[in-house]
N, C-alpha and C positions, 0 to 999 in steps of 0.2 A: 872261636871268634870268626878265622874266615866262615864257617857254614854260614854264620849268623850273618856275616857281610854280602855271602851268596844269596842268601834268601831273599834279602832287602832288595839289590838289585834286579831281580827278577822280578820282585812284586813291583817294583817300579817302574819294569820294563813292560808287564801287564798290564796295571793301570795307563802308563802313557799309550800305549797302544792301542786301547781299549777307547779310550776319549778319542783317537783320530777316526775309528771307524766309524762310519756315521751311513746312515741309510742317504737313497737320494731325498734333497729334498722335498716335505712336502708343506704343510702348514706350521706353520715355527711361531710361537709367542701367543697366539691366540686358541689357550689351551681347549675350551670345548670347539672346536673344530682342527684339531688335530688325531689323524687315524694312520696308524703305523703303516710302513711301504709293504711290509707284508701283508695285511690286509689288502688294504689298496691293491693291490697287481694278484692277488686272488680275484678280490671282487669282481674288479672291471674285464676279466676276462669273458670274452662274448660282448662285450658291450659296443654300442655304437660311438665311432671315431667322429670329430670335428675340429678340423682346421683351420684358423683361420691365418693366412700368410700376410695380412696387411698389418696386424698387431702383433702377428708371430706369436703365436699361442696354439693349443690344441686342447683338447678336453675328452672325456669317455665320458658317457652315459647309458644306463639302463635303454634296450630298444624299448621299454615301455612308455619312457617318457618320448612328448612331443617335445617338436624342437620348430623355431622359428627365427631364420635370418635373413637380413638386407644382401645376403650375397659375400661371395668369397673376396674376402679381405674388409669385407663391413661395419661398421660399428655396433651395431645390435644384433647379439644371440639372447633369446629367449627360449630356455627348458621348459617346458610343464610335466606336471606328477601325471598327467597323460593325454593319449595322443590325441583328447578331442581340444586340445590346447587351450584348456579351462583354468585347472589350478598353476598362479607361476609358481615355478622353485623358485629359478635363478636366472636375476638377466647380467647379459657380461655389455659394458658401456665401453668402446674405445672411445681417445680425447688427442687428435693430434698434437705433439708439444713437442716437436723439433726446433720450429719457430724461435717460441719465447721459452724454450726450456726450465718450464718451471718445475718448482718443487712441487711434492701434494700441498705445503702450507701456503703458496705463492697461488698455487693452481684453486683453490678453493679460495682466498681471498682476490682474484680477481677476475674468475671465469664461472663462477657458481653460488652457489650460499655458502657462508664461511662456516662449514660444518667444525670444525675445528672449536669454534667459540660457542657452539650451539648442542654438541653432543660429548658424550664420555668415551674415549677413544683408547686404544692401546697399540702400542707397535709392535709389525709384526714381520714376517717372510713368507712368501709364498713361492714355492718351487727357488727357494735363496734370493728373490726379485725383494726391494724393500718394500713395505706396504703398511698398511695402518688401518686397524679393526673401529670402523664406529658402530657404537651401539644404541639400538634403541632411538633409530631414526625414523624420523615421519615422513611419511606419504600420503599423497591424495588428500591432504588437508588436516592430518593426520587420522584417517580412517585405517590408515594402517600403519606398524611396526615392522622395520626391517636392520636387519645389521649392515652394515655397507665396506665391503673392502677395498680400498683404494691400492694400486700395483705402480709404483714410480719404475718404467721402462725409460726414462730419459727422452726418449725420441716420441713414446707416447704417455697414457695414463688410462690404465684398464680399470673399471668399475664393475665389480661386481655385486648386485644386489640379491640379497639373502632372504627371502623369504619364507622361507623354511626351517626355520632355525634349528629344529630338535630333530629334522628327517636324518636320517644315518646316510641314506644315499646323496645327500646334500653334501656330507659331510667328505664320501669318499671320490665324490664329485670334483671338490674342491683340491683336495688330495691328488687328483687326476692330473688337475693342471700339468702341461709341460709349456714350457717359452722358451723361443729359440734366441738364441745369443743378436745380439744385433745386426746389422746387415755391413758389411765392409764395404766402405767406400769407394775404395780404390780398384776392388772386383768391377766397377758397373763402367 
């Protein structure tokens, strides 16, 4: 009987254990675009780094792809599948929201088209930041299809547009993301 009681408690102390280890995060709830942290930091090894300190974000990407932005701290990064900056992947959208601190459901009923009432959506996490998968958004009058990630940072609201849906490097792209904690107050 004790074996049998030792056994239990062990397997118990296995499984609880097991559930706390957890990879860092990277896409969470929005299952085809999630690609394990081993992959991911295999992949992006060699890759080209980008910072942005104004939305507190960074990202890695292939040097093949082309990259286009307004400048450090900017609100517009634009990737392309390459460097004559032809095909986009991915554009990242910052939205200051210190201000009127909205939600994404606030933020899209009074700052944009209320994608929420207009598209099929799932929630989700990005690098553990809340965020919300739409899918199967229109653009350009709907000449095109994109999935659209919204990132609730409090202070701001990152957008990222997905045009690429099935590309793998999109996907470990994504995975890449790192966001730095917010900025202390009190430090400035």
């Amino acid at each position: 009987m004790k074996k049998l009681l030792v056994l239990l408690m062990v397997f118990t102390f296995v499984i609880t254990l097991s559930a706390c280890i957890t990879d860092k995060p990277g896409v969470s709830g929005a299952d085809e675009y999630q690609v394990s942290q081993t992959d991911v930091t295999s992949k992006v090894t060699g890759w080209d780094l980008f910072t942005n300190p104004g939305f507190r974000y960074e990202i890695r990407f292939p040097e093949s792809y082309g990259m286009e932005s307004d400048g450090e701290g900017g609100k517009l990064l634009k990737l392309y599948k390459e460097e004559e900056n032809i095909n986009l992947a991915l554009l990242f959208r910052g939205h200051i929201n210190f201000v009127n601190n909205y939600t994404l459901e606030e933020f899209y009923q009074n700052e944009s088209e209320n994608l929420f009432d207009l598209y099929e959506y799932e929630d989700a996490k990005l690098d553990g930041e809340t965020a919300v998968l739409f899918k199967n958004v229109e653009k350009n009058g709907g000449d095109q299809i994109i999935d659209l990630m919204a990132i609730d940072r409090q202070s701001s609201i990152v957008e990222i547009e997905i045009y690429d849906t099935e590309n793998e490097d999109i996907k470990t792209i994504l995975n890449s993301v790192n966001f730095y904690p917010a900025r202390n107050k009190s430090a400035n």
